[in-house]
C-alpha positions as CSV (number, residue, x, y, z in Angstrom):
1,X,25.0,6.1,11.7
2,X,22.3,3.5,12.2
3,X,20.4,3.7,9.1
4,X,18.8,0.8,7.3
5,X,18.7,0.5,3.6
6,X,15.8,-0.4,1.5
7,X,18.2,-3.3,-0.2
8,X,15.0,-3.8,-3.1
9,X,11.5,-4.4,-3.7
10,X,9.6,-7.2,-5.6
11,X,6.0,-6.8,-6.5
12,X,3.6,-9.1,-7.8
13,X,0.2,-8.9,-9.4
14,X,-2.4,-11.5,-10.3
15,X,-3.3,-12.5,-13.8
16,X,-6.7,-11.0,-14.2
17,X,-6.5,-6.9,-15.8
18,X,-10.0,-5.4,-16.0
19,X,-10.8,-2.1,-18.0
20,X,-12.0,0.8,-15.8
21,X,-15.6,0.4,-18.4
22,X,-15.6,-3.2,-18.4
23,X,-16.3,-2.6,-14.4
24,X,-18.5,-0.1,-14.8
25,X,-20.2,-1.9,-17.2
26,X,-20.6,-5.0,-15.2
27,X,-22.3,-2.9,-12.4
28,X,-24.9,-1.5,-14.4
29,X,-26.0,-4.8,-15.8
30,X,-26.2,-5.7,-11.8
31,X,-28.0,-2.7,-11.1
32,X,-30.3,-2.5,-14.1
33,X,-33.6,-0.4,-12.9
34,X,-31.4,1.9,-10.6
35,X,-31.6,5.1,-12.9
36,X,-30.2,7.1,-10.6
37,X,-27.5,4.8,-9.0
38,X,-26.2,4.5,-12.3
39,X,-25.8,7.9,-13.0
40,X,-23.6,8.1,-9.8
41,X,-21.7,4.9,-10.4
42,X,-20.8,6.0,-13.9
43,X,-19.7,9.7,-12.6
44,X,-17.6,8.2,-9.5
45,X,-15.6,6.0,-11.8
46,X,-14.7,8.5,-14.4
47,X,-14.0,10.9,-11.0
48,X,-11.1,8.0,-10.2
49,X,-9.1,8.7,-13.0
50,X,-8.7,4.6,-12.6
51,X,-7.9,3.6,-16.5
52,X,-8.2,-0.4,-14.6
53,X,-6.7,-2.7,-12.3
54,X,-5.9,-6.4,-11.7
55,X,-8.0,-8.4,-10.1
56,X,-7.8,-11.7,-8.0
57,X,-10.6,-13.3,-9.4
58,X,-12.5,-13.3,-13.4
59,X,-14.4,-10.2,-12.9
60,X,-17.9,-12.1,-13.6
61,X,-16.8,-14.4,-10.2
62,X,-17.1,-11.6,-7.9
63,X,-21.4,-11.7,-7.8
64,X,-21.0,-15.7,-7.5
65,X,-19.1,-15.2,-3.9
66,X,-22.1,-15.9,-1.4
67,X,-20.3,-15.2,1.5
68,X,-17.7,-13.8,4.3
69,X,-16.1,-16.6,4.4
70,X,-15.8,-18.2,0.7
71,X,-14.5,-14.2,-0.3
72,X,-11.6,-14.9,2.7
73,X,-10.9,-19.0,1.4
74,X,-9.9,-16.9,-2.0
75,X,-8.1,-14.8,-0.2
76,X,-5.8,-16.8,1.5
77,X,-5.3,-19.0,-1.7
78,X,-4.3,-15.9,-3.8
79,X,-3.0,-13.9,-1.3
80,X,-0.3,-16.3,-0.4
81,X,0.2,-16.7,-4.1
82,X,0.9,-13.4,-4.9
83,X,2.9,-12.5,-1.8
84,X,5.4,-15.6,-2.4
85,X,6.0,-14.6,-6.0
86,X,6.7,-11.2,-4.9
87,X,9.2,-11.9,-2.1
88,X,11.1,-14.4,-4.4
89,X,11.6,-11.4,-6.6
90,X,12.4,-9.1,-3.7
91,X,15.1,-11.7,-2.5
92,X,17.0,-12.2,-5.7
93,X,16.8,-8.7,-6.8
94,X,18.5,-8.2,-3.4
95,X,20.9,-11.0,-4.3
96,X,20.4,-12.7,-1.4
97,X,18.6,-16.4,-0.4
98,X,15.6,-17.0,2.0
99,X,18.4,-18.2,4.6
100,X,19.5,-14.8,4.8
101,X,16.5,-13.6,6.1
102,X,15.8,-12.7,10.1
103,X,12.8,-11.4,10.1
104,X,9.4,-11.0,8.2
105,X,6.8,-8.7,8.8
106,X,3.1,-9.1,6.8
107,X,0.6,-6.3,6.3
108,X,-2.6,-6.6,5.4
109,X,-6.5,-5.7,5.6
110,X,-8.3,-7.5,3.2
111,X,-8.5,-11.1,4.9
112,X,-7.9,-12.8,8.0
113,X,-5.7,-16.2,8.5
114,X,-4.8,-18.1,10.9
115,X,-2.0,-19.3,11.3
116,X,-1.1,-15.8,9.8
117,X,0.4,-15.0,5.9
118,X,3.8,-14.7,7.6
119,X,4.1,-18.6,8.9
120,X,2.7,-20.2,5.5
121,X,4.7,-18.1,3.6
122,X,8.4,-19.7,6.1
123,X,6.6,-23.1,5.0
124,X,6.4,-21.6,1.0
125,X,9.6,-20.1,0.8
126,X,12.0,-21.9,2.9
127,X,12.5,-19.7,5.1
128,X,14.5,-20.4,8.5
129,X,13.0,-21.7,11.6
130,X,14.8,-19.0,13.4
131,X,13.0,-16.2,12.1
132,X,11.0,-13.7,13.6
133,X,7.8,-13.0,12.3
134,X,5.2,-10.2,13.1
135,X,2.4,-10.0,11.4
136,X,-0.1,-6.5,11.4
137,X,-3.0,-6.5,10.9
138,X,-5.6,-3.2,10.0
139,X,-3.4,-0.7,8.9
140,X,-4.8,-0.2,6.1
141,X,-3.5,2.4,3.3
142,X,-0.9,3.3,5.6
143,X,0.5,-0.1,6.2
144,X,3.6,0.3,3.3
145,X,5.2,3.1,5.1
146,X,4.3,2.3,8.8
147,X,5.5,-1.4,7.5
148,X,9.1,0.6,6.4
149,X,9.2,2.4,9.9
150,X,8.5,-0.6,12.5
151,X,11.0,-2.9,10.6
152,X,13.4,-0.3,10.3
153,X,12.9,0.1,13.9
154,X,13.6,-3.6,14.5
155,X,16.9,-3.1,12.4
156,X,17.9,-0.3,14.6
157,X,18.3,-2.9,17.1
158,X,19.2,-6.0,15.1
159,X,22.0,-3.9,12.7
160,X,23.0,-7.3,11.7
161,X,20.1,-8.9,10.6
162,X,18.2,-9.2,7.1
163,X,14.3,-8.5,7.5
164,X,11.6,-9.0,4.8
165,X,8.3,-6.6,4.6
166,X,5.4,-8.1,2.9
167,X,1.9,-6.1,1.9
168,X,-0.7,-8.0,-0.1
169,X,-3.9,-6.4,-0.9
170,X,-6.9,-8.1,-2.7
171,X,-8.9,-5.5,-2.1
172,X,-11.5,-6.6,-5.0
173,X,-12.6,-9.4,-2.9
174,X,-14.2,-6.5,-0.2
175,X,-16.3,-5.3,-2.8
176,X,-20.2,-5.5,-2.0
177,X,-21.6,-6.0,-5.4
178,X,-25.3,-5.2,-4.6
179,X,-24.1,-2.3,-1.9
180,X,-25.2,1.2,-3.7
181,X,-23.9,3.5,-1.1
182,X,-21.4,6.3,-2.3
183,X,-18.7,4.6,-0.6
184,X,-19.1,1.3,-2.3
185,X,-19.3,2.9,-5.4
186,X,-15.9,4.4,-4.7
187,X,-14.4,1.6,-4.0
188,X,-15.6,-0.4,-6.7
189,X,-13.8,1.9,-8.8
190,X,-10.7,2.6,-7.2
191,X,-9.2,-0.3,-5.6
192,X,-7.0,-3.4,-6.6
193,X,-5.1,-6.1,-5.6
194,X,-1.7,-6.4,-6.0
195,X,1.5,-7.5,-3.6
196,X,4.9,-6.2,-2.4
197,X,7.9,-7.2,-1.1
198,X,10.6,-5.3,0.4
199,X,14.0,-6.6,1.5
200,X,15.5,-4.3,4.3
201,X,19.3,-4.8,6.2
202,X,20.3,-3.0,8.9
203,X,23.6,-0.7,9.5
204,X,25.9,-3.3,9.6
205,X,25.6,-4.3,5.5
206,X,26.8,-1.8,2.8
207,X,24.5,-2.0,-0.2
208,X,26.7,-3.1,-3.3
209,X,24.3,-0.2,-5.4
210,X,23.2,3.3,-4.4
211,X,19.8,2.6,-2.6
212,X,18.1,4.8,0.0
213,X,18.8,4.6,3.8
214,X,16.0,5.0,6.4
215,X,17.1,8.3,8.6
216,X,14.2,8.8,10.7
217,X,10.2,8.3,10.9
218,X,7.1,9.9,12.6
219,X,3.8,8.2,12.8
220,X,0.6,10.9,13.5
221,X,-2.3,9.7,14.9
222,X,-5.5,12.4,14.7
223,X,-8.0,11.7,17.6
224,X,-11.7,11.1,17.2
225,X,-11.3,10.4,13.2
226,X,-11.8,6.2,13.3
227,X,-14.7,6.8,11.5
228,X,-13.2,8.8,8.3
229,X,-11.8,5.0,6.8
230,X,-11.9,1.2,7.8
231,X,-14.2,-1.6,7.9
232,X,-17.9,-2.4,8.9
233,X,-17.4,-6.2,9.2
234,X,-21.1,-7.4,8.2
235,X,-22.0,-11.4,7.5
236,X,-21.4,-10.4,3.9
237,X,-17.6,-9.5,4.8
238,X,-16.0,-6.1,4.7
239,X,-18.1,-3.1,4.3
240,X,-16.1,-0.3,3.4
241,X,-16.0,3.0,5.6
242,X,-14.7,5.8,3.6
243,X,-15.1,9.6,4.8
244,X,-15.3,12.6,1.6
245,X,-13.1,14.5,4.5
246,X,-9.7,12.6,3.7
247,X,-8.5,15.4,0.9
248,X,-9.6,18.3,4.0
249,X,-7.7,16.3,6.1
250,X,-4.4,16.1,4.0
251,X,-4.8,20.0,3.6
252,X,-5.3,21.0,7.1
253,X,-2.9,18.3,8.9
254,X,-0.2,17.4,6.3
255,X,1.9,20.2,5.9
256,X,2.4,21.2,9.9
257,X,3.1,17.5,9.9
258,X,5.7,17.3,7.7
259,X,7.4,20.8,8.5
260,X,7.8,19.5,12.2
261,X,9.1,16.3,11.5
262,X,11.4,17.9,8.6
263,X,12.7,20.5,10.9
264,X,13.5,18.4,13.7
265,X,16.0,16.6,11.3
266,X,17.5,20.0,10.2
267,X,15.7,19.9,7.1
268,X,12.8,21.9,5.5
269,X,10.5,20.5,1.9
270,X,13.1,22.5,0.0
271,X,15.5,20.1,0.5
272,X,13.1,16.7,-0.5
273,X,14.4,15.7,-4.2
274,X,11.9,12.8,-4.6
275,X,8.0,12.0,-2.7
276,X,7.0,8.6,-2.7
277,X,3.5,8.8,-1.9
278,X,0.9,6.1,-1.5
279,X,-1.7,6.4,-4.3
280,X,-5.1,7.2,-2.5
281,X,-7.0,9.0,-5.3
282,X,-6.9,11.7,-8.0
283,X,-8.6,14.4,-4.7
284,X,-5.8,12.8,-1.9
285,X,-2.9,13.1,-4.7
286,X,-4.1,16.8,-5.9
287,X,-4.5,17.7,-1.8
288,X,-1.3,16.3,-1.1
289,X,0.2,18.5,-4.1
290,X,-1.7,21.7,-2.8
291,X,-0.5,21.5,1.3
292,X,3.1,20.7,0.3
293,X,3.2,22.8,-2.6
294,X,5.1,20.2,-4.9
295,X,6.5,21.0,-7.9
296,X,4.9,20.2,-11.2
297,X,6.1,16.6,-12.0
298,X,6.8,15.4,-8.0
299,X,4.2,13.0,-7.6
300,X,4.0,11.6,-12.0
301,X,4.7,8.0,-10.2
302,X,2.2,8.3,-7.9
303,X,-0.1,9.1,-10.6
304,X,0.5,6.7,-13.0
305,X,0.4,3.8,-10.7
306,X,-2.7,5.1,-9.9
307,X,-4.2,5.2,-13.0
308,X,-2.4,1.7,-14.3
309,X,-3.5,0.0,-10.9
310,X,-5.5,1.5,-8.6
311,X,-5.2,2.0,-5.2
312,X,-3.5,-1.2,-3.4
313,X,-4.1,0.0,-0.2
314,X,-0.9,-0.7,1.8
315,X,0.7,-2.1,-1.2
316,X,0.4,1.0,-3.7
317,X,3.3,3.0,-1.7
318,X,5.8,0.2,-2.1
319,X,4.8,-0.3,-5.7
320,X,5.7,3.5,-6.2
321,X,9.3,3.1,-4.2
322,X,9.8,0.0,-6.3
323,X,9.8,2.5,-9.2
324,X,11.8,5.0,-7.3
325,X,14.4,2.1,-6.8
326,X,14.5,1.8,-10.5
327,X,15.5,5.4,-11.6
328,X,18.9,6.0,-12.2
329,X,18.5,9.4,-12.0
330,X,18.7,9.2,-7.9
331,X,22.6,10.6,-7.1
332,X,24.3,9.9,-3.4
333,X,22.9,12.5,-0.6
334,X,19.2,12.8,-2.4
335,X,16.4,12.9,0.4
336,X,13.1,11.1,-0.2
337,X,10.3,11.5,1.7
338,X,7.7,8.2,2.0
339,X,4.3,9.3,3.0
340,X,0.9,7.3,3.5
341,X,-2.1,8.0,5.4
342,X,-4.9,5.6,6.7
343,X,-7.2,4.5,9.0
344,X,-7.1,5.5,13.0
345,X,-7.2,8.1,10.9
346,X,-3.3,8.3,10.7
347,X,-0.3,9.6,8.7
348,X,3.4,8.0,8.9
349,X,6.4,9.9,7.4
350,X,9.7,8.1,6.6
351,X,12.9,10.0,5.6
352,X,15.2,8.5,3.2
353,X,18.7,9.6,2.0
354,X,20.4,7.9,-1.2
């Protein structure tokens, strides 16, 4: 069959780890006078479970950014940093060289560049001139799994060819320090920044380990939700959108979603030994649990990157497969299921099989 593996994945984080009450802390200096925004800020981040996260920048540097467009320089400076680092790691775990690869694909949200990630990082790494690239652009959460599907598309007609997926998050840097709004306030204690790297080969290469083949995906797309997560670009940079009716969203939508796509492959959630799910909060996580009616222990990886990390946005799925890939515990003929939602408002479902 035409299935392409998931050959490994390298990840990368940048040097700077910040305490969940060192944050909070630093906020209610900011907002000293605010009585009653700091009740709220201190509730929301104890709400996140978030024990801290690594940032991109010193955490007193964040109120010194004055704009749009000195938060995006740091961006691309880091960004490329931490993207590079983790597709060297990506490549040799997959014991392979940058000439080997066909095809990159970047995902991202948190900054813009021009030429795009993908083309400095050919220059960075060495990769060849003959590759492909495709960069995406405002995927947001979902962007690790939808990333997983489209190149594994691409392999699907390429079963020859070597493809890189990169996701790099700095999600910190979209943080509005003097915004008091609940959804700032979320953020400021949920999300941060961190890169991924995942080398993919299609049909035509037989992994030299056991390592998880991509059978079949299904992206969802819920009309007249653009509003429930995403961006408000504003002269100060991103402003974050972010809807309380994700969690009611997961329990309506996700189970009909994932029967369907499950039964058209013969299958039923019976059959799903391990769920690698993207990390989008202790009420997403708990929701997801509830609709799919997991068993206790399914999602402990998902949680603990979570509450070590964070939510990377479309980088905090591929963090949690990078742990799957590490568990020796995984035997030939085990199904996976790889599952993100995120703005549109969307959900993609990827099947795997060890």
């Amino acid at each position: 069959m035409n299935q392409p593996s998931i050959v490994s994945v390298g990840t990368a984080l940048p040097p700077h780890y910040v305490t969940q009450a060192e944050i909070t802390s630093a906020l209610a200096d900011l907002w000293a006078g605010k009585d009653d925004k700091l009740a709220l800020l201190r509730r929301l981040h104890r709400s996140t479970e978030v024990q801290g996260r690594y940032m991109s920048l010193p955490l007193q540097k964040y109120v010194e950014l004055k704009s749009f467009g000195e938060a995006n320089s740091h961006y691309t400076r880091a960004a490329l940093d931490l993207a590079e680092t983790a597709c060297a790691r990506a490549i040799a775990e997959a014991g392979l060289s940058p000439a080997d690869i066909d095809s990159i694909t970047t995902v991202t949200v948190t900054g813009i560049s021009t030429p795009s990630l993908d083309a400095r990082l050919v220059n960075r790494i060495g990769l060849p001139a003959r590759v492909k690239r495709t960069p995406i652009f405002g995927l947001g959460c979902v962007a690790g799994a939808a990333g997983i599907a489209r190149v594994s598309d691409y392999l699907r007609g390429f079963p020859s060819h070597t493809a890189l997926l990169v996701s790099v998050e700095l999600c910190t840097l979209t943080v509005q320090p003097h915004d008091q709004s609940v959804e700032n306030i979320i953020a400021t204690g949920l999300f941060g920044d961190g890169a991924a790297a995942v080398v993919l080969r299609g049909a035509d290469h037989l992994p030299h380990r056991l390592r998880p083949r991509v059978v079949a995906s299904e992206s969802v797309f819920y009309p007249d939700t653009e509003r429930v997560m995403g961006w408000d670009v504003k002269d100060s940079g991103f402003k974050v959108v972010l809807s309380g009716s994700v969690p009611t969203l997961v329990q309506e939508k996700i189970r009909g979603d994932v029967d369907r796509f499950l039964q058209n492959q013969g299958l039923s959630r019976a059959d799903i030994r391990h769920w690698v799910l993207h990390t989008g909060g202790p009420k997403v996580l708990s929701a997801f649990a509830t609709a799919l009616e997991l068993p206790d222990g399914a999602l402990d990886r998902s949680w603990q990157s979570l509450r070590s990390l964070g939510n990377l946005s479309s980088s905090s799925v591929l963090f949690v497969l990078s742990e799957f890939l590490a568990d020796p515990s995984a035997q030939p003929g085990d199904l996976g299921m790889l599952l993100a939602m995120g703005p549109g408002f969307c959900s993609e479902l990827v099947l795997l099989r060890w």
